[in-house]
NUTIGU-597661 format. One record per residue (C-alpha): x, y, z. Coordinates in nm, 2 decimals, padded with zeros to 4 digits. Layout:
N
{atom {X Y Z}}
...
***
This chain:
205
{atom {10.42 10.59 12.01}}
{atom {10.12 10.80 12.07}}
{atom {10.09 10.93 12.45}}
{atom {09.82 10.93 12.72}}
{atom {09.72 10.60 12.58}}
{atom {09.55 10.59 12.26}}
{atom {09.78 10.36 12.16}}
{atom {09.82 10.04 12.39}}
{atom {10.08 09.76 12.40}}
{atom {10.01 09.45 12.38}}
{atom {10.19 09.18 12.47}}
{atom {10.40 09.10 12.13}}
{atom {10.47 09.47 12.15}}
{atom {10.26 09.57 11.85}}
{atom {10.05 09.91 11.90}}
{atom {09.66 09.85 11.87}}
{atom {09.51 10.18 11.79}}
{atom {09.21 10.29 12.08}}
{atom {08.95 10.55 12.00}}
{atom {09.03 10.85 12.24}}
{atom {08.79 10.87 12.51}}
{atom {08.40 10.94 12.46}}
{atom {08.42 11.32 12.63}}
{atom {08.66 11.41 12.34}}
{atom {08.51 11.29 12.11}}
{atom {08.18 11.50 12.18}}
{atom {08.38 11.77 12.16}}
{atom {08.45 11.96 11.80}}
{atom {08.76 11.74 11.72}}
{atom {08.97 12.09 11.67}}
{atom {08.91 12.20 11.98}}
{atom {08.96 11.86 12.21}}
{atom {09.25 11.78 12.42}}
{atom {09.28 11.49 12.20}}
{atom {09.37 11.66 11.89}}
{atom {09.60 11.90 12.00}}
{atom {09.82 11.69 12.19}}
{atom {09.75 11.33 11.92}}
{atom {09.76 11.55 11.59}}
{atom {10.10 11.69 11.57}}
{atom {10.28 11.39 11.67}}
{atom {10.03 11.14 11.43}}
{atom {10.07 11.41 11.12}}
{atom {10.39 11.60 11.13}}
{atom {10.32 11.68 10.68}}
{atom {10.07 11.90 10.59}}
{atom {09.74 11.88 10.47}}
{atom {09.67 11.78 10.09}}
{atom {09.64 12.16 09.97}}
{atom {09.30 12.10 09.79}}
{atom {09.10 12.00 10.12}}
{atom {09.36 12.26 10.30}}
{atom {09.18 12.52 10.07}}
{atom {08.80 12.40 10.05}}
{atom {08.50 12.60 10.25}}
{atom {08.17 12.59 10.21}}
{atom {08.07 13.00 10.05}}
{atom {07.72 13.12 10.04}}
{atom {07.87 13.40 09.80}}
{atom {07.91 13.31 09.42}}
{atom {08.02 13.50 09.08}}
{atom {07.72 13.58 08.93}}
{atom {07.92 13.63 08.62}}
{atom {08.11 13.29 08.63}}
{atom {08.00 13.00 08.40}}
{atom {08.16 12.69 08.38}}
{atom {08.24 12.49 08.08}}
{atom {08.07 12.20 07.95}}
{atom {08.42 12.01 08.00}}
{atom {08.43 12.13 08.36}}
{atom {08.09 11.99 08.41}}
{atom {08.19 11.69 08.29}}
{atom {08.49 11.64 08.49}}
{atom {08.30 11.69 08.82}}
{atom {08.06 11.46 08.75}}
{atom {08.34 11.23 08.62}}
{atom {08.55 11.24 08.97}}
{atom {08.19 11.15 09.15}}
{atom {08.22 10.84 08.91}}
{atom {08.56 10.74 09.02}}
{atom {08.44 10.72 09.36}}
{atom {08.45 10.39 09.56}}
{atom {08.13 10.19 09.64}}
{atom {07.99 09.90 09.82}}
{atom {07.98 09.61 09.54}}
{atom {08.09 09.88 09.29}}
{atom {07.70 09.97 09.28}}
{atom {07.74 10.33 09.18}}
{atom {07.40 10.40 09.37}}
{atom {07.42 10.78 09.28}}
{atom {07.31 11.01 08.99}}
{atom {07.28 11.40 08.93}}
{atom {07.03 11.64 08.77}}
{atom {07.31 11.94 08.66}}
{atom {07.21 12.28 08.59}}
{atom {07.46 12.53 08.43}}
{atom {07.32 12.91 08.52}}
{atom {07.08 12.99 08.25}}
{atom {06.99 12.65 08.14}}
{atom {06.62 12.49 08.13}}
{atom {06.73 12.26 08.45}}
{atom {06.88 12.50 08.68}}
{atom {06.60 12.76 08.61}}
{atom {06.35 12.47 08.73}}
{atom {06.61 12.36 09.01}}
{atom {06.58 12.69 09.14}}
{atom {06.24 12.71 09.18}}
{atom {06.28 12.42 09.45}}
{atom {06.49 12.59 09.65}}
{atom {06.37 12.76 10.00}}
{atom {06.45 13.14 10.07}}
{atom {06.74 13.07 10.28}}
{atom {06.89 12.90 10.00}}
{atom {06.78 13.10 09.70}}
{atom {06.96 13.39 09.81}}
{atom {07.28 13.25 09.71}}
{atom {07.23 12.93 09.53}}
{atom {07.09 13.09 09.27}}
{atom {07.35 13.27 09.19}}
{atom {07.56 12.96 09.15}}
{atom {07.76 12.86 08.81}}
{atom {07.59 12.50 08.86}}
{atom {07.34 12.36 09.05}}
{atom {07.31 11.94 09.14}}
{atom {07.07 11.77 09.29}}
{atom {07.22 11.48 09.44}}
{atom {07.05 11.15 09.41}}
{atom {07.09 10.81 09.57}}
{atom {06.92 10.51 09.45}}
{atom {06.76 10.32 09.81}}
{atom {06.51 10.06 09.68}}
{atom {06.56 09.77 09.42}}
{atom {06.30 09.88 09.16}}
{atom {05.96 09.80 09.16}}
{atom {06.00 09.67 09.51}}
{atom {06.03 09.79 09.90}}
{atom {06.35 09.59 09.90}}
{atom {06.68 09.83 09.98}}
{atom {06.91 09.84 09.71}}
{atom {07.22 09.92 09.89}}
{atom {07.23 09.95 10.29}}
{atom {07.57 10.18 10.20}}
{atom {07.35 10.39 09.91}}
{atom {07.36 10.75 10.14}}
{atom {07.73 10.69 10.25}}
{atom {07.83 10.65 09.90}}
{atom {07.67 10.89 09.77}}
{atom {07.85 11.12 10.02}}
{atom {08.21 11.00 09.91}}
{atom {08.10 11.07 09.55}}
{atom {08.01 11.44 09.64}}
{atom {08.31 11.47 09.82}}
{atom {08.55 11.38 09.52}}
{atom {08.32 11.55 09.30}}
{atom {08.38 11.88 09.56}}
{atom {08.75 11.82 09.54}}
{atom {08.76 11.81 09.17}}
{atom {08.63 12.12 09.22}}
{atom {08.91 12.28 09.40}}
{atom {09.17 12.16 09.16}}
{atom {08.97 12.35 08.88}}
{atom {08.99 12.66 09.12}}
{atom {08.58 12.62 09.19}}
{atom {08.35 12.58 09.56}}
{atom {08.14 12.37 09.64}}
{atom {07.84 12.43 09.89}}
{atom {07.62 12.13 09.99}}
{atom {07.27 12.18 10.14}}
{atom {06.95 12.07 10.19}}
{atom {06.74 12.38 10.17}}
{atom {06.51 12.30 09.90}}
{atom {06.19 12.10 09.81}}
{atom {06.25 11.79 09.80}}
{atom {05.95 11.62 09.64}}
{atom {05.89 11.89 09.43}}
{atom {06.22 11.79 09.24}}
{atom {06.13 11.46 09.25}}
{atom {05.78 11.49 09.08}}
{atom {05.97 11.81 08.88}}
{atom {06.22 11.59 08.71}}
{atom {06.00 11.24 08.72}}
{atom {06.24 11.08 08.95}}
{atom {06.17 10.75 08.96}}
{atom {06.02 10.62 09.32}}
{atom {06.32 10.38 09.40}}
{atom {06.57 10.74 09.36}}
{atom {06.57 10.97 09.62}}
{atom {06.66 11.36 09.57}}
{atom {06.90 11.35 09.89}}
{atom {07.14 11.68 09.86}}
{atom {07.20 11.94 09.63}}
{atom {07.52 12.14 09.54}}
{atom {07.61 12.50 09.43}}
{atom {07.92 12.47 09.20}}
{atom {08.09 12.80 09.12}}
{atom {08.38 13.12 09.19}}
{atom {08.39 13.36 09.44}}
{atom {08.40 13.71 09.38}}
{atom {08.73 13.82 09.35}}
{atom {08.84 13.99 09.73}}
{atom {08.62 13.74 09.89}}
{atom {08.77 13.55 10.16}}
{atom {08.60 13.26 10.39}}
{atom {08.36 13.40 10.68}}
{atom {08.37 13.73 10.46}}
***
């Protein structure tokens, strides 16, 4: 039984689980009264050691590459990745470092970002498919949060192939667009910088 009430009896004595109250949650979760005195008693095991171990670097091996088998796992885990209707509204432009397509990805990207994307073993451009082609109609009112999960298994995948991901949105995005001839009823929503750290290199360093 969880204490201070976030947890509330009813009547048959089952627990109905309550949100914790509005002034925690505007807090950062980590740092409310909420999570340290909910967490340990709602989670005594330990975190999943891939999302334990993922961060977000703006440093990447300049030397890395990944391998064409690599790439396509990543963008198979996005695939395995649950959506409303099973409507997949997502797709990716991928550039491996030194290809045609992350040369012109580049290109796109603003200064803040291009100091260390660039640098990246892979570059995505993260798409989400809002309109029903051909028409103003929306194809999916769940197309962005999907999209999202699909990154996110596609980021853990990463981890169990000992790669980082960084999501951003630091780039042009209609110049992609009109770059790569994406079709109106696609949006270029997100990118992602795949690769290694340099060896040493440890988060906030």
């Amino acid at each position: 039984m969880l204490k201070n009430g976030y947890f509330a009896r009813t009547a048959g004595d089952h627990t109905t689980p309550r949100l914790p109250p509005l002034s925690s949650l505007a807090e950062p979760l980590k740092h409310s009264s909420w999570y340290r005195e909910v967490m340990p008693e709602a989670l005594p095991l330990s975190l999943h050691p891939q999302l334990g171990s993922r961060w977000s670097p703006t440093t990447f091996d300049p030397e890395h590459e990944v391998t064409s088998a690599e790439v396509a796992l990543l963008v198979e885990a996005a695939r395995w990745a649950p959506s409303a209707g099973n409507s997949q509204p997502w797709a990716f432009l991928v550039g491996s470092r030194g290809d045609g397509v992350h040369e012109r990805l580049t290109q796109y990207l603003t200064p803040s970002s291009a100091r260390w994307a660039s640098t990246a073993s892979l570059l995505l451009a993260n798409l989400s498919r809002r309109y029903v082609e051909d028409t103003d109609w929306e194809y999916s009112e769940f197309a962005l949060y999907d999209l999202g999960q699909a990154v996110a298994q596609l980021t853990i995948q990463a981890r169990a192939l000992g790669l980082f991901v960084r999501q951003f949105r630091a780039f042009d995005r209609e110049g992609i667009a009109a770059e790569f001839a994406v079709p109106p009823h696609w949006e270029v929503t997100t990118m992602a910088a795949v690769g290694q750290i340099p060896d040493g290199f440890q988060p906030g360093g």
